[in-house]
N, C-alpha and C positions, 0 to 999 in steps of 0.2 A: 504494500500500500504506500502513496507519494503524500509526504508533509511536505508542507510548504514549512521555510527555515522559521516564520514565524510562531505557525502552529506548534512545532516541534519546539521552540521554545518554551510554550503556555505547558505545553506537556511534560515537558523536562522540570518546571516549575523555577526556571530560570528568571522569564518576565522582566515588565520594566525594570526592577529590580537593579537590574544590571548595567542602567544605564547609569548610575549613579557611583559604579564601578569604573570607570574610565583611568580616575585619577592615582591608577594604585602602583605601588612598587619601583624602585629603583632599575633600570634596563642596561642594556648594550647599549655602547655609545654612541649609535648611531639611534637611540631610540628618543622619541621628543623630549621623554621623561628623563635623560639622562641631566646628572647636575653639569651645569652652565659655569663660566667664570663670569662675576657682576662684570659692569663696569668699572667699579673703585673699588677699594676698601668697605665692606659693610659698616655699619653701627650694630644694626644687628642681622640676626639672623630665621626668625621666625615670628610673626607676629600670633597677638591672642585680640579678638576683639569680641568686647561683650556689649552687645547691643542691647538698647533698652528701648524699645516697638511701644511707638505710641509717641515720645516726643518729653522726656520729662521737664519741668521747668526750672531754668537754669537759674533765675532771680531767687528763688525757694532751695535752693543748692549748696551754689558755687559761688555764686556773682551777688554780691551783696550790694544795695542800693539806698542810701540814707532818703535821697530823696523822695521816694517812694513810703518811707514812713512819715517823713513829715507833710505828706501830700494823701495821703489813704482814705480812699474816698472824693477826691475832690473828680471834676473832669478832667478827662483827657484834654492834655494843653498842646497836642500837636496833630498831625496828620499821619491818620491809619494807613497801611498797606494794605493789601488786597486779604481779608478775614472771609472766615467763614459764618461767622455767628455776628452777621451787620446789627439785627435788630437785637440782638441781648447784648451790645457792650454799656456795661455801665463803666463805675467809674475805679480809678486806680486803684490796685489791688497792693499792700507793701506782702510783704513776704510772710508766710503763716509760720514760719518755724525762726527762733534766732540764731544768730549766729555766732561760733566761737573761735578764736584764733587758736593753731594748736601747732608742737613740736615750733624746733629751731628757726624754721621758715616765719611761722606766724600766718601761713595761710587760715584764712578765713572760710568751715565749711558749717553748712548750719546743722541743727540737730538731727534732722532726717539722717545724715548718715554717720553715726558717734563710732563706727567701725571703721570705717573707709578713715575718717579724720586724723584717726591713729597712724595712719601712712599719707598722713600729708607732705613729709618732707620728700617724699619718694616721687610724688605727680608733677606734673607740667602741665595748668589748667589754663586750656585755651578759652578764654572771655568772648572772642570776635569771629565764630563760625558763621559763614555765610553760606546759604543755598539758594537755588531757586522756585524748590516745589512745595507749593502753600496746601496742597492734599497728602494724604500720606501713599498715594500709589505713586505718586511722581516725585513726590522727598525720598522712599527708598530706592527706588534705581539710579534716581542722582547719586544716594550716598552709596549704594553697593559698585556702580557701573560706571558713573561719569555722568549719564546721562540720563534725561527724565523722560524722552519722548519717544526712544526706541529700545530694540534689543539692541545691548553689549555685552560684553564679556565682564565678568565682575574682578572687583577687585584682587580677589583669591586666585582668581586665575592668570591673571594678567602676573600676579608675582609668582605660581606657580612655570607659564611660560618663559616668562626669562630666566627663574634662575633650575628651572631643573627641580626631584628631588634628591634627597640622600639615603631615605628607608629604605628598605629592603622588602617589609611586606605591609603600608599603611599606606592609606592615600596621602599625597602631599597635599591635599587642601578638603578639611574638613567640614562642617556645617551641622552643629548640632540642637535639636531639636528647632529647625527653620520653621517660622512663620507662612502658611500654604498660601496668603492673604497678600494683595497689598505689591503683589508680581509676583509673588509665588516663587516657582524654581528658576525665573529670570535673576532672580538676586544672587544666584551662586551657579549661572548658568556660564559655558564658553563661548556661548553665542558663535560668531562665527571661528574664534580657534577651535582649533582640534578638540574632537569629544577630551580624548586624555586630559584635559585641565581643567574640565571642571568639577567641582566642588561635589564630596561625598556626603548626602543627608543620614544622618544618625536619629533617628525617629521625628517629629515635628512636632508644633506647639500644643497637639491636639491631642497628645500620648501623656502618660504620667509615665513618669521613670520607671516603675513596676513593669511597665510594659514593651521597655527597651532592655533594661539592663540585661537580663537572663541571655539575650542573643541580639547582639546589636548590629552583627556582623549577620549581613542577610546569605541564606543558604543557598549554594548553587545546586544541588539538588535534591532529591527528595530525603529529607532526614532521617537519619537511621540506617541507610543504606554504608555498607563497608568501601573503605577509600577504595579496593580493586574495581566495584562494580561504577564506582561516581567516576573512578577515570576513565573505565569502558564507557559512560552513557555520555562523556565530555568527549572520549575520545571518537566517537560516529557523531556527533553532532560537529566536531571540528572538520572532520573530513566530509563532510556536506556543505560546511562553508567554503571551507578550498574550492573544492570544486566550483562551487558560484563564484566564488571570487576568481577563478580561472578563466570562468566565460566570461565574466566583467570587466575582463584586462585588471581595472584599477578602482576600487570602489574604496573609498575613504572609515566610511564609517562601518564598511563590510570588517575591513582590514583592523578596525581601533575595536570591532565586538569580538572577533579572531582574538586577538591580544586577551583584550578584558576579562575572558572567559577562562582563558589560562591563568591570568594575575588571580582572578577570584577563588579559584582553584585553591591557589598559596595561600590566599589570606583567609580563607574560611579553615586553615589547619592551622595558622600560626598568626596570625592576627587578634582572638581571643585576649591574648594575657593583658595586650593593653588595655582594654576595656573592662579587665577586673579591679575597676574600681573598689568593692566591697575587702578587697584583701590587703588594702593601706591598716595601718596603724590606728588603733582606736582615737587616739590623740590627732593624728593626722585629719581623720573623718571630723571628731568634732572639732577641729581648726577651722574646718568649709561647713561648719552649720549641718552636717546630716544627721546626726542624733538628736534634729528637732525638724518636725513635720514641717515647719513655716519655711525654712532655709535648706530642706533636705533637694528637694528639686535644684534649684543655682544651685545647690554646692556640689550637686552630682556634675553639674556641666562645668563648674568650672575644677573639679579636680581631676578629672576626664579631660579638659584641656589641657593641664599641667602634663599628665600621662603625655598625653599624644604626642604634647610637645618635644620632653624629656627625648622621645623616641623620633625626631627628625621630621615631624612634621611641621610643613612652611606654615601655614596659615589656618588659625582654627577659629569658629566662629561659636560662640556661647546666645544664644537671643532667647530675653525676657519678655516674652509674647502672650497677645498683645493686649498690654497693661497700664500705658503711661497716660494716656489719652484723655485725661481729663477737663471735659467742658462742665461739669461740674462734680461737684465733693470732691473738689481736688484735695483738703488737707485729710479726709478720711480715708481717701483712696492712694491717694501717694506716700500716704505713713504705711500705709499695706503693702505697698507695693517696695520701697524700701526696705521696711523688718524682711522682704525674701532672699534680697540680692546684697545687703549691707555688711554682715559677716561673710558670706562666702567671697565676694572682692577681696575684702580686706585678708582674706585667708587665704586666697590664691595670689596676693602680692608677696605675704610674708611668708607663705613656703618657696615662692619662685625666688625669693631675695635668698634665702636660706639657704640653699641649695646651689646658689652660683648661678641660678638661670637667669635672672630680672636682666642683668647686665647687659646680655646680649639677646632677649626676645621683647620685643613692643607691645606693651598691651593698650589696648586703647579703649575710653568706655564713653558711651555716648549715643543719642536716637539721631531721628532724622531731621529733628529741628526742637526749637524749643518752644516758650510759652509768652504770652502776652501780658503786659507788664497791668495791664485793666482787667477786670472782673467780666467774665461774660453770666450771667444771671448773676445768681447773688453767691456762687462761691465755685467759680470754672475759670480755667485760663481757655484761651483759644490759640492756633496756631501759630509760631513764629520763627520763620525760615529766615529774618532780617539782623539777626543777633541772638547767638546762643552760645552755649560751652560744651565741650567735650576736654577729655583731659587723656594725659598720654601718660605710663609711668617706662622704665626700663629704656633697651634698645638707644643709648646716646641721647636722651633728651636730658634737659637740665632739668634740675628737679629742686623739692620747694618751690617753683616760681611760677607767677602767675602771668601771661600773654593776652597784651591784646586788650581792647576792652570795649563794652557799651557803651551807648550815652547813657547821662542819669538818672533815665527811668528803665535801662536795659532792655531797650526796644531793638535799636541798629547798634551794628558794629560800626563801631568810627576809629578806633585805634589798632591799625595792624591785619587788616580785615584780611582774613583765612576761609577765601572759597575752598568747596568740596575740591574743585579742580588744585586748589593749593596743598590739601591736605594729602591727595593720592599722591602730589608729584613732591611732597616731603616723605609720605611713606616710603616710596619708592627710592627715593633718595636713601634714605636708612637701611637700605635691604640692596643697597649697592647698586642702585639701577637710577639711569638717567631717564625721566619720566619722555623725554623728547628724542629718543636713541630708540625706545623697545616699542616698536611699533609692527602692525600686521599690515602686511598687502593683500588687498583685497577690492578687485573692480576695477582697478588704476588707481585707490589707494592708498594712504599708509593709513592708518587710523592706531590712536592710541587710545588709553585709558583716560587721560587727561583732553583729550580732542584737541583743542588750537589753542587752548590755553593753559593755566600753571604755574606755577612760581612755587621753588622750595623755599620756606621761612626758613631761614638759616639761625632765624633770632632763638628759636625753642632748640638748638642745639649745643648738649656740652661741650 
């Protein structure tokens, strides 16, 4: 009887599954994945970035604004950008939590996050983030891809292509528990580079860790079968692709599921250990908040990121999905939403320092934009892509120090303004790559991650 190569896949119980498999293993060096020389000298060497879905606000944070308390309630004394919620702005909103200076730096973070605060000297908080997209489907492809208005290649991947990996059996660009919302798998997609770089999903926002952890690494086939018989049923499923790929001359993505299908092979026998999260140190676990239901979720991701990392992985992503979003009960909801991700941050900076990692991996924490410095009903912020924070720790950034800054209602960045497009082509910078050098042809062509524009701030580095 004749399968089609698809069919025989749904059969084999292969499935899409496997497409998310591309980005796996170290190769021949003639293989995409083989490791690259940067352009320069790195700062570092693998980034962690933990995303916070929804946009938290950065005046209730990071960015303290006097003006705003002695103005709380009055009106808006200048001219809004393009909002969402026109008919509920009322009037200035100062910041619900206060704020404390902490460690040698003396940065100023507010009560919301009394964990994180304790590694103040360690951050590099950028005050003057600029984007362009005032919804959150166009603020997250901005900030994963470059851009808001089409498919590109996300961030993970772009630093995957340039510089190669160095594992041996993990994907070099991870994604754990991704948001399906908002672009969904465009956000950790390779759009037009090669399937191989893009981004591995490790269950989505819609799973509870119970329901990842046991087997996170998806099966190539059917479980319980003995390795001789799963290399027989890979091994006639392979020689049926050949074959097609023989009459095809040259099929790309024939050629990258040929590969993938054997890389998955490797990592479903030896790819496990990293994902045994549960077998750290009881100390270790309660460093990342898992011996308490509120913080066991983030601490699973971010101590899962540390693994990965430790282990050669370039780029891993953590997202708190999606939970920042508040047009209103922001101070009920974002005290909620903090006690999840506040110890585990702060626990995956101080085992990463601990360990000798911090030094040379970038972590970086931050949404898609921020919040509006006025009240939309009586206790909401609404969107603001015109002036926000994100903050950097590890990987050559200076630290204690604060970058950048709002005006003094922390509406716009006016000091040092840090587009998306500035901050990919400083990441990049960091990870050894010239943001205007690593570019893909395509069409007649070059296209980069950064498009036509970019600027490294040189000012956030030590």
């Amino acid at each position: 009887m004749f399968f089609s190569r698809r069919a025989l896949l749904r059969q084999s119980a292969c499935g899409f599954g496997l497409l998310g498999l591309r980005s796996l293993l170290a190769a021949p060096a003639d293989s995409p994945l083989a490791p690259r020389v940067p352009h320069f000298a790195p700062r570092a060497k693998r980034v962690i970035f933990l995303f916070m879905h929804g946009g938290p606000s950065s005046i209730d944070t990071f960015d303290p604004k006097e003006r705003l308390e002695r103005d709380n309630g009055k009106p808006v004394p200048f001219k809004r950008g393009l909002t969402f919620g026109e008919d509920a702005v009322r009037g200035l909103m100062k910041a619900q939590w206060p704020f404390q200076k902490y460690g040698q730096s003396g940065l100023p973070v507010s009560d919301l996050f009394p964990h994180v605060r304790t590694c103040v000297d360690d951050l590099c908080v950028v005050r003057s983030m600029v984007g362009d997209g005032v919804d959150h489907g166009a603020a997250l492809l901005q900030l994963h891809t470059g851009v808001f208005s089409f498919k590109r290649p996300s961030m993970g991947s772009w630093v995957l292509y340039g510089l190669g990996t160095e594992n041996q059996n993990l994907p070099g660009f991870v994604t754990i528990k991704p948001s399906l919302g908002h672009g969904g798998q465009n956000n950790w997609s390779s759009s037009f580079l090669p399937g191989q770089f893009q981004g591995t999903a490790i269950g989505n926002s819609g799973m509870k860790v119970e329901e990842i952890a046991p087997e996170p690494v998806p099966y190539l086939h059917s479980k319980g079968l003995p390795a001789e018989h799963q290399r027989f049923e890979l091994d006639m499923l392979q020689s049926m692709n050949q074959r097609h790929a023989e009459r095809n001359q040259h099929d790309p993505d024939l050629e990258a599921r040929i590969e993938a299908l054997e890389l998955a092979f490797r990592m479903q026998v030896r790819a496990p250990e990293a994902f045994e999260v549960e077998k750290e140190s009881e100390a270790t676990k309660k460093l990342y908040g898992m011996d308490d239901a509120t913080t066991r979720d983030f601490g699973w991701q971010c101590l899962l990121a540390r693994r990965l990392s430790e282990r050669g992985v370039r780029f891993v992503q953590c997202s708190h999905s999606y939970k920042w979003d508040q047009h209103s009960e922001l101070k009920k909801l974002h005290t909620a939403n903090a006690a999840e991700v506040d110890k585990p941050i702060a626990g995956l900076l101080k085992d990463m320092k601990a360990r000798g990692l911090l030094k040379d991996t970038l972590v970086i924490w931050g949404g898609e934009f921020g919040r509006t410095p006025w009240a939309q009903g009586n206790d909401g912020r609404d969107h603001n892509p015109y002036g926000y924070t994100m903050w950097m720790a590890g990987g050559g950034v200076k630290t204690g120090f604060a970058y950048g800054a709002t005006d003094e209602f922390g509406y716009h960045a006016v000091e040092n303004r840090m587009h998306l497009h500035d901050l990919h082509a400083t990441v990049l910078h960091m990870m050894g790559l010239d943001h205007e050098k690593l570019t893909y042809r395509l069409a007649g062509r070059d296209f980069r991650l950064t498009d036509i524009a970019g600027a490294v701030h040189k000012g956030i580095l030590a």
